[in-house]
Steps between C-alpha positions, in 0.01 A plus 500: 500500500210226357476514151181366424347524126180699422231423246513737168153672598630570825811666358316702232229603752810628777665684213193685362353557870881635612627688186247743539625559838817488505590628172232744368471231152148350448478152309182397409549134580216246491470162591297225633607171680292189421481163695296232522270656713452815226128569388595668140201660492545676850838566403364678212282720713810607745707556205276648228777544216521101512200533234654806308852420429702217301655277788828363584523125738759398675562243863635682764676246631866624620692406161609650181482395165160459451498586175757310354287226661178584334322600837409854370238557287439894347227665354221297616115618617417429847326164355820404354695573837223271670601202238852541555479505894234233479741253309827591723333559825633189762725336215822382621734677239946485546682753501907484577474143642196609713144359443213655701169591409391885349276653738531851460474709169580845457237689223619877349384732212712391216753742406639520100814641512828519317782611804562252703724614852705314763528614851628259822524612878736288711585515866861441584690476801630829492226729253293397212597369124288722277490387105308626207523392138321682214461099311282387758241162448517187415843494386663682800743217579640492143546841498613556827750625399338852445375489860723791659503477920618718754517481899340724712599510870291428798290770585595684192185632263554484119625801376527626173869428501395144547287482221702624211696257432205299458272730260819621317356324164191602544341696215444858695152582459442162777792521653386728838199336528637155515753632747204658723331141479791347605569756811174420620478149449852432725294756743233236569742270469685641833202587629274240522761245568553296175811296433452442221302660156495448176327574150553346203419607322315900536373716252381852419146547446384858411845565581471374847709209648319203557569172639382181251684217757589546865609297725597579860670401860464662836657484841258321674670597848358869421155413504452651863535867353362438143194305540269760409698636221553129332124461570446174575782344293517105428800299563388224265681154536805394227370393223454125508515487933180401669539525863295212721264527773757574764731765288167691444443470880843646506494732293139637613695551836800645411260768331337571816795532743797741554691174545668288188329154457615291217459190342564326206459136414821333302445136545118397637677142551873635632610379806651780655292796581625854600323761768774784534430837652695758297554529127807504507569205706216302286696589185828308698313185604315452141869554376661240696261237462597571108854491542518191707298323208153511646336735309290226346381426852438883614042501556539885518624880517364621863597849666296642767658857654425846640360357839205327396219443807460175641125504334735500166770284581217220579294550181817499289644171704183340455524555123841384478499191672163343295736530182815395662326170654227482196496142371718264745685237300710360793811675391640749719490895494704764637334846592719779574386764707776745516625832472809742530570704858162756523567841615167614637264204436440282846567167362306358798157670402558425143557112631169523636298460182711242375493298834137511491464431137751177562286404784126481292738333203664240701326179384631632136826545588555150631283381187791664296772371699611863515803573722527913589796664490516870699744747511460854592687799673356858584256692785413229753607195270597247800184533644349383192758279429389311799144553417575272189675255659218442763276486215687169328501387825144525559374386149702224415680678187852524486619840546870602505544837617806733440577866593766758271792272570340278246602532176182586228623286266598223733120487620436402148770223440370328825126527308662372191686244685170370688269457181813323318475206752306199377247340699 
């Protein structure tokens, strides 16, 4: 499971789209998203009640407490929204230690009301944490307190039982349809794939639940049989993270393939650079560099898995190696291209990519003073295995090549060991 954060709009427009559905309970939710390429006035067109209702503005920018940082504005005009995005739009603002520019605002009918509810969604290991609090808002963490939670097993719908411990306080006249809104918000919860959902706070308008904030997670490994229900849901970037030329290239990739292709750049001037198949062995090698007191020197996260084609292993070598050699300042670099024991991948047509990708990049690996370090096991692994070592052979670059009775972490204390020489 990849829990990977969703925009508010995108979590209000699954709910209202899904409730329906699922749970026979129609919200009238409305929202627009604005960004710098917004046109307010064709905005207004697509969304008519823009010009006929008293307007709430917000970023929708994957953190909380907006308002207690002045970043929402209510009861404005459209005009007034327009000002407020206008001034905000592309400002670098902080928020927990993070600085990164606002691009994204979220725009909704503003809502007086006097109830304010909590409600949080959680995946666990073993079910989901389900809590609800009837002093929802601003203030949730100083009353938490009040916030009541239960556990609901895997594959287990909530039930009324569930729920009564949580609406116990409740006056009665609310109390059954707060627990139907709850029943059929945990069903699109299981449904659709989230991991995580939360208001805070909700409302009742017209006697009708209605979510004020939202914020939402989904398992991005489910996207094969939700696509079309999540409708063309964004995985926006941390707030703060930018990704460069080659992580987009990356990324745009790993969109496009049934194969895992990632990259991340730590250090654009580290000396020791990572291309791991599997995410689990990546994980190992990024954490022994750290432990052997390299982290400083680590360029990048890398993981490239689920038998990618040759086509992709090239492209994503390619990308790799411009940062890793980027900038030669006569020092020397390390680049680790390693890996656990496969169990259906053919290490040798995997090598293939990266052998040709090594052989275009050659005059930049020398430039770099990059020494390779390989170590592999798996489906055909000592044919590639001499396949690499030809290669270093053939190119100039210095490539020592190991099978499984190398040791992952002892590949990267040789790296370490190699870049700590002087000279």
């Amino acid at each position: 499971m990849a829990r990977k954060k969703i925009r508010e709009f995108d979590s209000k427009r699954i709910l209202k789209e899904h409730l329906k559905r699922l749970a026979g309970i129609s919200v009238d939710i409305k929202s627009a998203q604005v960004t710098q390429a917004t046109d307010f006035n064709k905005l207004a067109d697509e969304e008519p009640w823009l010009n006929s209702t008293r307007l709430v503005v917000k970023p929708d920018m994957l953190f909380g407490k907006r308002g207690k940082s002045g970043l929402v504005a209510l009861n404005l005009d459209l005009a007034g929204v327009e000002d407020f995005v206008t001034e905000r739009l592309g400002k670098e603002v902080e928020m927990g230690g993070t600085r990164g520019p606002i691009t994204t605002f979220i725009v909704e009918p503003f809502i007086p009301h006097r109830d304010e509810y909590y409600l949080s969604i959680v995946s666990d290991r073993l079910g989901v944490n389900f809590s609800f609090s009837e002093c929802g808002g601003i203030d949730i963490e100083e009353n938490w307190d009040k916030v009541k939670s239960i556990f609901v097993p895997t594959e287990q719908s909530l039930t009324a039982k569930h729920c009564a411990p949580l609406i116990a306080t409740l006056p009665l006249e609310i109390r059954g349809t707060i627990e139907q809104y709850l029943k059929g918000v945990f069903a699109v919860f299981q449904d659709l794939d989230f991991t995580l959902l939360e208001m805070n706070p909700f409302t009742l308008v017209n006697g009708l639940p209605y979510p004020l904030d939202m914020r939402g997670e989904l398992d991005d490994t489910a996207l094969f049989k939700n696509f079309q229900k999540w409708g063309g849901v964004e995985f926006p970037q941390p707030f703060g993270r930018t990704m460069s030329p080659a992580e987009e290239l990356i990324h745009s990739m790993d969109e496009k393939t049934g194969a895992s292709l990632k990259l991340t750049i730590l250090n654009p001037k580290g000396r020791i650079w990572t291309m791991v198949a599997g995410g689990g062995a990546s994980v190992i090698y990024a954490d022994t560099v750290g432990d052997l007191g390299y982290a400083h020197e680590l360029g990048n996260y890398a993981e490239y898995s689920g038998a990618p084609n040759e086509e992709e292993t090239l492209q994503y070598a390619r990308a790799l190696i411009d940062c890793a050699t980027a900038n030669p300042d006569g020092q020397r670099r390390a680049l680790v291209v390693g890996g656990g024991i496969a169990n259906f991948t053919d290490v040798a047509a995997t090598f293939n990519g990266i052998i040709r990708a090594m052989h275009e990049k050659q005059t930049l690996l020398k430039a770099a003073r990059m020494n390779i370090y390989v170590r592999r096991g798996g489906p055909n692994y000592q044919k590639g295995l001499t396949k690499m070592r030809a290669l270093g052979e053939e190119i100039g670059v210095p490539i020592e090549v190991y099978g499984p009775e190398a040791s992952m972490t002892g590949i990267c204390k040789q790296a370490i060991d190699y870049i700590s020489v002087k000279g």
